[in-house]
C-alpha positions as CSV (number, residue, x, y, z in Angstrom):
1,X,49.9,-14.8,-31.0
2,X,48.7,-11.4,-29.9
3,X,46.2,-10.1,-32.8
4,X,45.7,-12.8,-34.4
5,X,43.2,-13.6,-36.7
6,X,41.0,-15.8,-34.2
7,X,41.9,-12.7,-31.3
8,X,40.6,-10.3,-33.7
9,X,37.5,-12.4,-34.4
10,X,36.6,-13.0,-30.8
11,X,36.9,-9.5,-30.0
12,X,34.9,-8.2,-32.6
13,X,32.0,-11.4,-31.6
14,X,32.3,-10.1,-27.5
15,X,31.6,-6.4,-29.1
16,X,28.4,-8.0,-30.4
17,X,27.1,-9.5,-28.0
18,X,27.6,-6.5,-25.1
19,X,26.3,-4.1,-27.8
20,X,23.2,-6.6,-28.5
21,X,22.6,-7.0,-24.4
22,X,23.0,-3.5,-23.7
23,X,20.6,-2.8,-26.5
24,X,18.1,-4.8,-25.1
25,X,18.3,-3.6,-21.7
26,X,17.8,-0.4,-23.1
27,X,14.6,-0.9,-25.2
28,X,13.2,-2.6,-22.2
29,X,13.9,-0.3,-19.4
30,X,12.2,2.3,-21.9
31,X,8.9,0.3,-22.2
32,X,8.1,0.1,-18.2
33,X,4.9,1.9,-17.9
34,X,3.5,3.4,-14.5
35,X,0.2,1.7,-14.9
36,X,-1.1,-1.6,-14.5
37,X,-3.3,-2.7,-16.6
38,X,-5.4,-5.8,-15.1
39,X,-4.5,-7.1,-11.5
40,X,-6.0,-9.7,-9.5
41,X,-5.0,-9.3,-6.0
42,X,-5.6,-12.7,-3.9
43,X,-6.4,-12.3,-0.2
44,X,-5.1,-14.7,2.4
45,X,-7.8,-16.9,2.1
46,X,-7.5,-17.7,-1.0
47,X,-3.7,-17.9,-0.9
48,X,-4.1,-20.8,1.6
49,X,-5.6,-22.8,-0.7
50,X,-3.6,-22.6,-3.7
51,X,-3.0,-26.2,-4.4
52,X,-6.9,-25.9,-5.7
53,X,-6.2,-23.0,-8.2
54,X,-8.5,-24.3,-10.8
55,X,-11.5,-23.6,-8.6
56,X,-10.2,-20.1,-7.2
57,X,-9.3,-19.0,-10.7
58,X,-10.7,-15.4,-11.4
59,X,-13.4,-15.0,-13.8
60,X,-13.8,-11.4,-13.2
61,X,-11.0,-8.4,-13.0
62,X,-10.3,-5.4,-12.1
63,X,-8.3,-2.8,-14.1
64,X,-6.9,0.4,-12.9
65,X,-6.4,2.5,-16.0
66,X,-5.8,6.6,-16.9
67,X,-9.7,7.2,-16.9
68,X,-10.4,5.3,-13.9
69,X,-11.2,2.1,-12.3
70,X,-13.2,-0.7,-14.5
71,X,-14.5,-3.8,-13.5
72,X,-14.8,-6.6,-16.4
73,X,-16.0,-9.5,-16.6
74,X,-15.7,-12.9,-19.7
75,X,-19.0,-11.3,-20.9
76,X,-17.8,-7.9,-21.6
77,X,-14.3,-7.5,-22.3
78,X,-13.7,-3.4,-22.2
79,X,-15.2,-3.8,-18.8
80,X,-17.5,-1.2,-16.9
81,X,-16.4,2.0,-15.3
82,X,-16.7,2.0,-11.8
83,X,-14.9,5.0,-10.7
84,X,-13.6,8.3,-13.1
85,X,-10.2,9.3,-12.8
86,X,-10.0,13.4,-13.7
87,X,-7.1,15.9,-12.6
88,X,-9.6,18.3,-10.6
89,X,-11.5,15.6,-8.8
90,X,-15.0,16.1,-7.7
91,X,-18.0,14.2,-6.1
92,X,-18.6,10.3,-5.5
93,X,-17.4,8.2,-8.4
94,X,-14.9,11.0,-9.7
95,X,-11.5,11.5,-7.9
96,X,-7.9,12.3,-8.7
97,X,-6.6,8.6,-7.7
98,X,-7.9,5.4,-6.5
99,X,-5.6,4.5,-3.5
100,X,-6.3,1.1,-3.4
101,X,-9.1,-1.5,-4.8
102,X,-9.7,-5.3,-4.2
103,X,-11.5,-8.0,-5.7
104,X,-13.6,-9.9,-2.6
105,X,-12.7,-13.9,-2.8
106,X,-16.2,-14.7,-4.0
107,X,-15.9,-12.0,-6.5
108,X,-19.4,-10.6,-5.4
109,X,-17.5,-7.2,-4.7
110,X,-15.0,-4.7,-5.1
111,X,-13.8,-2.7,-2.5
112,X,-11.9,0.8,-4.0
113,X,-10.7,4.1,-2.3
114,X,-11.2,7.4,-4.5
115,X,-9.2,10.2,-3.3
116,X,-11.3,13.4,-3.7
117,X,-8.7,15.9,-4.2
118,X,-4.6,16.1,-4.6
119,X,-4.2,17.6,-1.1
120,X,-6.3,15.0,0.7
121,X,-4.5,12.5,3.2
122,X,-7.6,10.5,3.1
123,X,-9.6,8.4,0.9
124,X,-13.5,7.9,0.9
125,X,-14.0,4.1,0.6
126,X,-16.8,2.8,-1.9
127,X,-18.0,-1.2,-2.5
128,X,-19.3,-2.0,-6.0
129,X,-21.8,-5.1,-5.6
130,X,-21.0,-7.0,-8.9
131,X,-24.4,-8.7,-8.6
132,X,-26.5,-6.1,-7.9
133,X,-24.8,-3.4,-10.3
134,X,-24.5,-0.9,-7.5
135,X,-21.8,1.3,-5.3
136,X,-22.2,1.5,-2.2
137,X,-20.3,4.0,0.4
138,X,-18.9,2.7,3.4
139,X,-20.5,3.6,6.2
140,X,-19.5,3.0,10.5
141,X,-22.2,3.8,12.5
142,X,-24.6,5.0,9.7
143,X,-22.3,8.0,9.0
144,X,-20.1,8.3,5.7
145,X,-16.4,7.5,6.3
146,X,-13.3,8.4,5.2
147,X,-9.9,6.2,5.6
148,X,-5.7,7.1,5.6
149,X,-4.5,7.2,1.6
150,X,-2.7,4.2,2.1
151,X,-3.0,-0.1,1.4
152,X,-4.8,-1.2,4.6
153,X,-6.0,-5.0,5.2
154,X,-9.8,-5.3,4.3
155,X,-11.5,-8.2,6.0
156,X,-14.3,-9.8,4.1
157,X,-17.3,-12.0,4.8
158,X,-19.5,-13.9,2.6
159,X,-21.9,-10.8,3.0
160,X,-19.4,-8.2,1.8
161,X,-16.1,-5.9,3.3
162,X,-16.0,-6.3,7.1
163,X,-13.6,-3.8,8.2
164,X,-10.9,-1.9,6.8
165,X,-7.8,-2.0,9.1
166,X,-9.0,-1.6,12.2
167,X,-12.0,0.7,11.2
168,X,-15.1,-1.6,11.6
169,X,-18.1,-0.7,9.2
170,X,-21.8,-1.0,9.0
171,X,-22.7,-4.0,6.6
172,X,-23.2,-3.6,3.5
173,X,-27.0,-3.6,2.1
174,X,-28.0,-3.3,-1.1
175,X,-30.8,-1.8,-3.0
């Protein structure tokens, strides 16, 4: 019964179907991008509750894209520009990469790290007040700050970022 008709048939279907799957594995592995786009990133807090997801559903985002960091709300969907991203860096609200940014649980702020140059192991840390339009450097004991390039815990209160890690800051007022 060796090459049969039916043999020949089933190989020739099982050489579609591995030519089809490695295809698409192909085509998809191609598409993975090093960005993302929009990311809400839920603290513990809001993680605890989860079974309520309706009320803690975000209304506001924040998008990390090539020219910088954006903050958008329903109202305007290309979202405002928060911090620039350029290759050479430079002053407050332009840096080569934002290390890390967070969305507080009442979605009054957004914490974000600009990292002023490609060499630097540190980042100086920045809170945008979404009500208030404003950003605001971090500050610990009225003097600017800066913080290690990488994901630390941020502690939050009802009145903004508490500390950073372990690196307690001044509270945050706004004009």
């Amino acid at each position: 019964m060796e090459g049969s008709r039916h043999e020949r048939v089933a190989l020739i279907g099982a050489t579609y179907v591995i030519g089809f799957v490695t295809a698409f594995i192909g085509f998809e592995v191609s598409q993975l991008e090093d960005t993302v786009d929009f990311v809400y990133v839920p603290t513990g807090a809001q993680s605890a509750a989860l079974g309520h997801s309706a009320k803690l559903a975000p209304t506001s985002l924040i998008a990390l894209r090539e020219e910088g960091l954006y903050y958008q709300t329903s109202a305007n969907s290309k979202g405002l520009l928060i911090s620039a991203i350029t290759e050479a860096g430079g002053d407050d609200g332009v840096a080569v990469a934002i290390t890390q940014y967070e969305l507080s649980p009442n979605e009054a702020f957004v914490y974000f790290c600009e990292q002023p140059t490609t060499l630097s192991d540190s980042c100086k840390p920045f809170v945008y007040s979404t009500k208030n339009d404003v950003v605001i450097p971090l500050t610990q004991n009225g003097q600017r700050i800066g913080v290690p390039n990488k994901p630390a815990l941020l502690l939050w209160d009802e009145a903004g970022l508490v500390a950073i890690g372990d690196v307690v800051i001044d509270s945050i007022t706004t004009p």
